[in-house]
N, C-alpha and C positions, 0 to 999 in steps of 0.2 A: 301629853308627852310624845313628842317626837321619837319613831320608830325606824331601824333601818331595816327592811325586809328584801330577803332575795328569792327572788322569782324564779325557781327553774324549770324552763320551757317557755317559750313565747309564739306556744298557733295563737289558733281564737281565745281559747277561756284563759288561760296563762296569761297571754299579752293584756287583755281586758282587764283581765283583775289586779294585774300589775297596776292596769293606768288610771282604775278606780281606789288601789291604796293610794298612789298619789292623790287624790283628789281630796283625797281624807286626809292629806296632810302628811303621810310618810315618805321619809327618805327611800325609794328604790330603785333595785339593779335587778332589770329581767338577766336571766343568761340564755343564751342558746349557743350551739355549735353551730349554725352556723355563719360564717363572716360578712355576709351581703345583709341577709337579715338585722343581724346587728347595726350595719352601718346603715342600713335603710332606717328601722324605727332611730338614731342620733341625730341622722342626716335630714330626712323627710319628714321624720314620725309618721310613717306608715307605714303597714304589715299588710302590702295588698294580696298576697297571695291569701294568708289568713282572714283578715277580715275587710274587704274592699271598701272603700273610700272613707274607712275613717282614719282623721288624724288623732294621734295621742299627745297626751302633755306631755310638752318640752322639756320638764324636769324626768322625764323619765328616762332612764340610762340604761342604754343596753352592751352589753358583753361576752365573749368565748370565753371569758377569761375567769374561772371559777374561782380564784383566788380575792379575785375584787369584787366578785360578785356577794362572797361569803366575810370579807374585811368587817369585823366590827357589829356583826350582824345578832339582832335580837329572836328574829323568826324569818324560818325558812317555808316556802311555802313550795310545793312539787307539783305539776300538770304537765309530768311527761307520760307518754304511752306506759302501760301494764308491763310491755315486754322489758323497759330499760328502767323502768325502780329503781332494783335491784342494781344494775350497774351504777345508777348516777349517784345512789345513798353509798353506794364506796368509793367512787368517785370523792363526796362530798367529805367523808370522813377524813381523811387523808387530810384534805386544808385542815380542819375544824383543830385537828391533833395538833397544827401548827400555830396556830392564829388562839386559841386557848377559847375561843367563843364556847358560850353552852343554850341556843336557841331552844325554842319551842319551834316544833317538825311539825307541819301542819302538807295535808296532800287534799287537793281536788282532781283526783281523777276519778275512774270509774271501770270496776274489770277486777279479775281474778286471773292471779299469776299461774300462766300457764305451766305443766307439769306438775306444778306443787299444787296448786288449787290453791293456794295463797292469799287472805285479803290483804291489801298493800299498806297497812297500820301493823301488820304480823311481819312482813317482809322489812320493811322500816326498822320496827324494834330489832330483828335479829339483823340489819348491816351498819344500824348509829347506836354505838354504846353507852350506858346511861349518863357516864361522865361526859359527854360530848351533847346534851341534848335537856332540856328541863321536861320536856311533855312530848305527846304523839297525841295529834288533834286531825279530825277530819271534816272537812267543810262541802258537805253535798245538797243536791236541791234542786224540785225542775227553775231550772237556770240555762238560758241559750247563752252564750257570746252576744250574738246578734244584738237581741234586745236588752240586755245589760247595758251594751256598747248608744243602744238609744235613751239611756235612764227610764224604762220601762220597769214598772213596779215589780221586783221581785223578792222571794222568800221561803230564804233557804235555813241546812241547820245545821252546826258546828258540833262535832260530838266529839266526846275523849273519856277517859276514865278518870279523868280529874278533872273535874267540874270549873277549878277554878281556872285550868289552859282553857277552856271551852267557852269560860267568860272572858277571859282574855281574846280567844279567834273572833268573840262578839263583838267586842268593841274592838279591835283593828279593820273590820270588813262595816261594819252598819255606817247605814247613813240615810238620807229619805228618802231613795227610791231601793234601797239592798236592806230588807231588814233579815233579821238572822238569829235565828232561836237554840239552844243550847238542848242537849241531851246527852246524856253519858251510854248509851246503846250502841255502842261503836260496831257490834258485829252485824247490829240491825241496818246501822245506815249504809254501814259496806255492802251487805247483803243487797239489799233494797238498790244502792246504784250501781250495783253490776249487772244484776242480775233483769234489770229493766229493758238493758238495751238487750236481751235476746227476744222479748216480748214486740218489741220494738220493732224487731223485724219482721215480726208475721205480719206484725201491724200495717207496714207497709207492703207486704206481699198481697195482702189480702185487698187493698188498693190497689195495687198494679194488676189483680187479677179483676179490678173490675165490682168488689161486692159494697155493703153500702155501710152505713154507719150502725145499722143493727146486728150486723158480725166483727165492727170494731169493736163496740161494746162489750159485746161478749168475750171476745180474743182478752181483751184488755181486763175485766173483772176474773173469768177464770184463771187469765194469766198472774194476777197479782195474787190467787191462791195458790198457784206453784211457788212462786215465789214465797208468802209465807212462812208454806211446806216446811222450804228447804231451809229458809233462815230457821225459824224456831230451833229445827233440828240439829242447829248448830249452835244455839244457844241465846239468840234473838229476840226480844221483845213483842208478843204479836201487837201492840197499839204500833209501834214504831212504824208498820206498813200500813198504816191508815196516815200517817204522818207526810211530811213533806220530801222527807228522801223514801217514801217508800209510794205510794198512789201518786202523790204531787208529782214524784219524778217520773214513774210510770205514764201518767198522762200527756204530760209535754213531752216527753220522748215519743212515745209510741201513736202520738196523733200530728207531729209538726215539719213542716217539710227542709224546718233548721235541724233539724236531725239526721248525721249520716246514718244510722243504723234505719231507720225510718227509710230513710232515701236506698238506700241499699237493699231495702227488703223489697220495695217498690220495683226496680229495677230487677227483683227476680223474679216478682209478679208478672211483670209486662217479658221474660223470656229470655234477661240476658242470664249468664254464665256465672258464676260466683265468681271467677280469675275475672271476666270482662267489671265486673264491677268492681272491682279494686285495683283493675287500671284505671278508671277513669274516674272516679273518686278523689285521689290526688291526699287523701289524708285515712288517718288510722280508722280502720273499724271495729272498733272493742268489743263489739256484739257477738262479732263472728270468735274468736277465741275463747270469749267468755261463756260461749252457746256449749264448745267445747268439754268446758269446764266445769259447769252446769249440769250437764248430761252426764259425767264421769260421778259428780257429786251425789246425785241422786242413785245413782246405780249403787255405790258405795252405801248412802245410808238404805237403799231401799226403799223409795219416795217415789210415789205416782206421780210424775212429770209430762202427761201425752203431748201437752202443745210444745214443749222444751224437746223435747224427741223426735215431735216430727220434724221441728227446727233444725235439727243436727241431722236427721236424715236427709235434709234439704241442701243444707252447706257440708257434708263430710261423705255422704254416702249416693250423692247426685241424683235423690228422689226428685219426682217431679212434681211444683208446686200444689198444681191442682188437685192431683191425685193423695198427699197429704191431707189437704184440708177434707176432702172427701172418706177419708179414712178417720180422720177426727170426725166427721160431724156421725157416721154408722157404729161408731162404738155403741157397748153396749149401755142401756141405761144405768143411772146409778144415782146417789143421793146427791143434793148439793152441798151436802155439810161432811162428805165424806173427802 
């Protein structure tokens, strides 16, 4: 059955996955604010700022215009930044109240609402009212844009608290190179993709500093124990971070150079500035906010986070790279199971 779904956001993973539900057969409308954009993917079918030289199917419709974008629509799908959730879920209500639709709210992003510390399945529920909405499903997973956009094998996993939306976001996204596995662990797979890209970035600092793949490794295995940590302590399934939104994601982010958080870290490794590297980056870095957040969360519950600390004293407190990792590697011994 034919499905109309609206996409809101259209960088890289919005615009792609927009142009892979088409592919699969559904009716959809990306939205984005802004007007060039839009008339570029109608006009061209390209988003070269976002994803350079690929074209998208023709069937695919883009619009500012959140009224049309939301007309008649079955599932709504979110990949805007952390910081605008919150705005565009009330934004979106407002139509929904008019047009009498009741979607299943589905988000691909990745991050923790700053201030509140917020996972954006928590922020969702409290701005779409239940009457306006059948479910809240989250579809995360190491997944680039990039190679999505090449039909490169990937596989990822749809979580919700109701199994049967979660089956549902399965069969809207699957096909033979996207397959897509269901779990009802929603605070696990939020957890797990926020919380990656702050690993993310040492990963790449520790690159840009020059070291080799036997301190990625480690960065990245001790790192996905803080990680853990801190979900559990929130309620989290620990298999979930051995899972696809938890190590799977962890991996591809924190080792690939499609990654801004990845790239962004590198760039602090090799000397630049935190402000210099968010000029010149040109798109969001959810690392950096969510390293924020991260850091706050654990102080809160009380949770050994060293490599997430010294991150934050990297990006918030203008430590200097080398000298962090140096102070991680002299701590004092301890157990690895602690």
């Amino acid at each position: 059955m034919v499905k109309k779904v609206a996409v809101l956001g259209s960088g890289s993973w919005g615009s792609i996955l927009a142009n892979m539900l088409v592919e699969n057969g559904n009716k959809v409308v990306a939205w984005t604010n802004m007007e060039e954009q839009a008339k570029e993917l109608n006009e061209k079918h390209t988003n070269e700022h976002y994803v350079p030289g690929f074209t998208y199917e023709k069937d695919l419709i883009a619009t500012t215009d959140l009224e049309m974008a939301l007309d008649g629509v079955d599932a709504v799908l979110f990949v805007v930044p952390t910081k605008v959730m919150r705005l565009v879920a009330q934004q979106m209500v407002s139509v929904l109240e008019k047009n009498g639709a009741k979607p299943i709210i589905i988000h691909a992003s990745k991050g923790l609402e700053l201030g509140t510390h917020k996972r954006l399945s928590q922020v969702l529920e409290e701005e779409i009212p239940e009457q306006n909405r059948s479910a809240i499903a989250v579809l995360s997973g190491p997944s680039h844009a990039e190679e999505v956009a090449k039909k490169d094998l990937t596989l990822v996993t749809a979580a919700s608290a109701d199994l049967e939306a979660a089956k549902t976001v399965q069969e809207l996204f699957m096909n033979k190179y996207f397959r897509v596995y269901t779990n009802n662990d929603v605070i696990g797979v939020e957890m797990g993709a926020a919380l990656k890209n702050v690993i993310a970035i040492g990963a790449g600092a520790l690159h840009g500093l020059g070291y080799g793949d036997d301190a990625k490794a480690a960065l990245i295995t001790r790192g996905l124990a803080e990680i853990s940590r801190l979900g559990v302590a929130f309620g989290a399934k620990p298999l979930t971070f051995i899972g696809l939104s938890g190590v799977g994601d962890l991996i591809v982010t924190a080792t690939s150079v499609h990654s801004r958080n990845w790239r962004a870290g590198n760039e602090l490794g090799q000397g630049m500035s935190l402000q210099e590297v968010i000029d010149t980056m040109g798109m969001v870095i959810e690392g950096v906010p969510s390293t924020k957040a991260a850091y706050e969360l654990a102080q809160q519950k009380n949770i050994s986070m060293p490599i997430t600390e010294s991150i934050y004293d990297v990006l918030y407190n203008g430590k200097d790279v080398k000298s962090v990792v140096a102070d991680l590697m002299e701590r004092e011994g301890k157990s690895e199971l602690d």
